[in-house]
N, C-alpha and C positions, 0 to 999 in steps of 0.2 A: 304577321303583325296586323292587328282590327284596328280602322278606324275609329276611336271612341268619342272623337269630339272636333265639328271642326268650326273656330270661330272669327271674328273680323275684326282688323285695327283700326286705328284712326283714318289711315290711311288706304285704307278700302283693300289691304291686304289679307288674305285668309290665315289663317291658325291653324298649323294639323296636328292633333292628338292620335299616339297611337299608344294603343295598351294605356291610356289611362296619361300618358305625360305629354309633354311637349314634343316636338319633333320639327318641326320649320315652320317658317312664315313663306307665304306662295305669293305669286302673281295669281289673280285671281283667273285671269286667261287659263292658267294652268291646272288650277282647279276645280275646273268646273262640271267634269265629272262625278267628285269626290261626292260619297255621302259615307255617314255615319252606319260602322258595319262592314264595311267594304274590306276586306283582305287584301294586302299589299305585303311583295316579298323584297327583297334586299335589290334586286336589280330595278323592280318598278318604282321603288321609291327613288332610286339613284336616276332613274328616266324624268321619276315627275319633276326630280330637282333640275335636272338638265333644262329642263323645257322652262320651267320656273325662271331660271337665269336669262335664258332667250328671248321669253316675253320682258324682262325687268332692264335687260340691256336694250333692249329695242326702246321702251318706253322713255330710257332715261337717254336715250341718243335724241329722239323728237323735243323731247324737254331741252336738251342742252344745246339743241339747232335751233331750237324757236327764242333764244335769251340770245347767239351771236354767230355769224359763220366761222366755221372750223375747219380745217385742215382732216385728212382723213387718220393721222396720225395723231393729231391734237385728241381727236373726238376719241379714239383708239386709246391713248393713255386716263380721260378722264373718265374713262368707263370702268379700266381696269383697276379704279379705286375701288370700286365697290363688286363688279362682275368678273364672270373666268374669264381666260383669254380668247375660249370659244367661243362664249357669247359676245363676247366685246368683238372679236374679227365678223362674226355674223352681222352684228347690228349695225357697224358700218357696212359692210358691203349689201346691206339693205339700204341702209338712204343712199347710197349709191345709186341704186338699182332706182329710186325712190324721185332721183334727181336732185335730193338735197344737199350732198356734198359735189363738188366739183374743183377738186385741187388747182386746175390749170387756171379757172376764173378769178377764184381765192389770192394764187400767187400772182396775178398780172396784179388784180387790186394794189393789193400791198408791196410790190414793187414798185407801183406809181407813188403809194406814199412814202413810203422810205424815201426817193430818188426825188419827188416832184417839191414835196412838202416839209420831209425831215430833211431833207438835203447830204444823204447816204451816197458814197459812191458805190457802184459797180460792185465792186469786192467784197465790200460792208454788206451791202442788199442781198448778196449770193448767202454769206454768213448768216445772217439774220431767216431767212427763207429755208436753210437749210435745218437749221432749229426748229424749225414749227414743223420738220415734218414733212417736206418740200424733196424731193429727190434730185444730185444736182446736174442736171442736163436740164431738168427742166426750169429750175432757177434760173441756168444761165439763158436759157430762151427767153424766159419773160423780160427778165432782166437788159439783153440785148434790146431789147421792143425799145424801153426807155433810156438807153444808155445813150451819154453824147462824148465829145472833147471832155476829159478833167477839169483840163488847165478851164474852160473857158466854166465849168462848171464852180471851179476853187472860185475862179475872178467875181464871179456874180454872190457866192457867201463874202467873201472878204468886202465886198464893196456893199454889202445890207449889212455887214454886222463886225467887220473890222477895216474903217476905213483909215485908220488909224496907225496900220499894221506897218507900210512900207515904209510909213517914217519915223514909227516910234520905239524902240527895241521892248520894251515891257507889252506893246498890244501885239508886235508880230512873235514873241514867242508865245501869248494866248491864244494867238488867231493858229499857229502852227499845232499847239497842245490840240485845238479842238478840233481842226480840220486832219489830223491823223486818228484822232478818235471817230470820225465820220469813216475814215477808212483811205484816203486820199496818201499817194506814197508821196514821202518828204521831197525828193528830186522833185515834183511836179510842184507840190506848194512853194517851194524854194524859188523857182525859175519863176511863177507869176507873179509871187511880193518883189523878186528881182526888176522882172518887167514892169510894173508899177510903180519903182523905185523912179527908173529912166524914163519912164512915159506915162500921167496917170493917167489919160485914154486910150493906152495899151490895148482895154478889154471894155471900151467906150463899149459898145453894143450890149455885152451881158453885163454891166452895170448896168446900164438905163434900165433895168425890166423893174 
């Protein structure tokens, strides 16, 4: 196969003509070699495409760190939108290499938001972490970092946002709906709108905050 044409996209991508027709669009890293004339057999062409892929997965790994940090899994699936899975395993374990990914940093983050901010328990935060990607030993490590009491963690939601709960039956089955949806098991919620029942500064301390 002769190269007979090779030209450039919008996008600063190369065009390879061979014999007269279309044949791929390159990273231009990847062809920068190429000129018009050049003879290419079935194997080299399958190489320049490889290498094509490995500059275009790389590329699009820097692009998609520089918009938000990502999980090495996260980054790994939204590459393999568009790239192989060779190139996508490479161009993560290049920002790796790079310093741009670091799972362990990533996961304490967002363990502290889920637990500090969203008000996630324990179990939720593990769930959620292990979705992005997260492997779960190391979930539950980070996770441990911020973990405290439930009960004392339920008393401080119920008292910002169902104060309402221990004596009203319509806000403490709301307050119950939501705080099982955070991930908190029913026994524990149960036993603090109990204790609140009997005592409303039961959980004096983690209400005031």
């Amino acid at each position: 196969m002769r190269i007979t044409h090779l030209g450039a996209t919008r996008r600063g991508r190369i065009t390879l003509y061979l014999d007269g027709e279309y044949s791929a669009s390159l990273h231009p890293s990847a062809a920068g070699s190429l000129r018009a004339g050049l003879e290419l057999d079935e194997d080299e062409l399958d190489e320049l495409l490889r290498q094509s892929g490995m500059f275009s997965a790389r590329a699009r790994a820097l692009e998609l760190l520089s918009r938000r940090a990502m999980t090495s899994e996260m980054l790994r699936q939204r590459l393999r939108e568009k790239e192989s899975e060779e190139a996508s395993a490479a161009a993560v374990e290049r920002m790796r290499e790079l310093g741009l990914l670091n799972d362990g940093d990533w996961a304490l983050r967002f363990a502290k938001d889920c637990m500090a901010r969203r008000g996630f328990s324990a179990a939720r935060t593990i769930r959620e972490l292990e979705q992005k990607g997260i492997d779960r030993e190391l979930a539950r490590r980070v996770t441990e970092e911020q973990e405290e009491d439930p009960r004392e963690a339920i008393a401080r939601i119920v008292a910002r946002k169902y104060k309402n709960a221990p004596d009203d039956e319509k806000a403490y089955r709301r307050a119950l709906s939501a705080l099982l949806r955070l991930g908190y098991r029913g026994g524990d919620i149960r036993a603090v709108i109990g204790n609140l029942r009997e005592d409303e500064d039961y959980y004096a301390e983690s209400g005031s905050e």
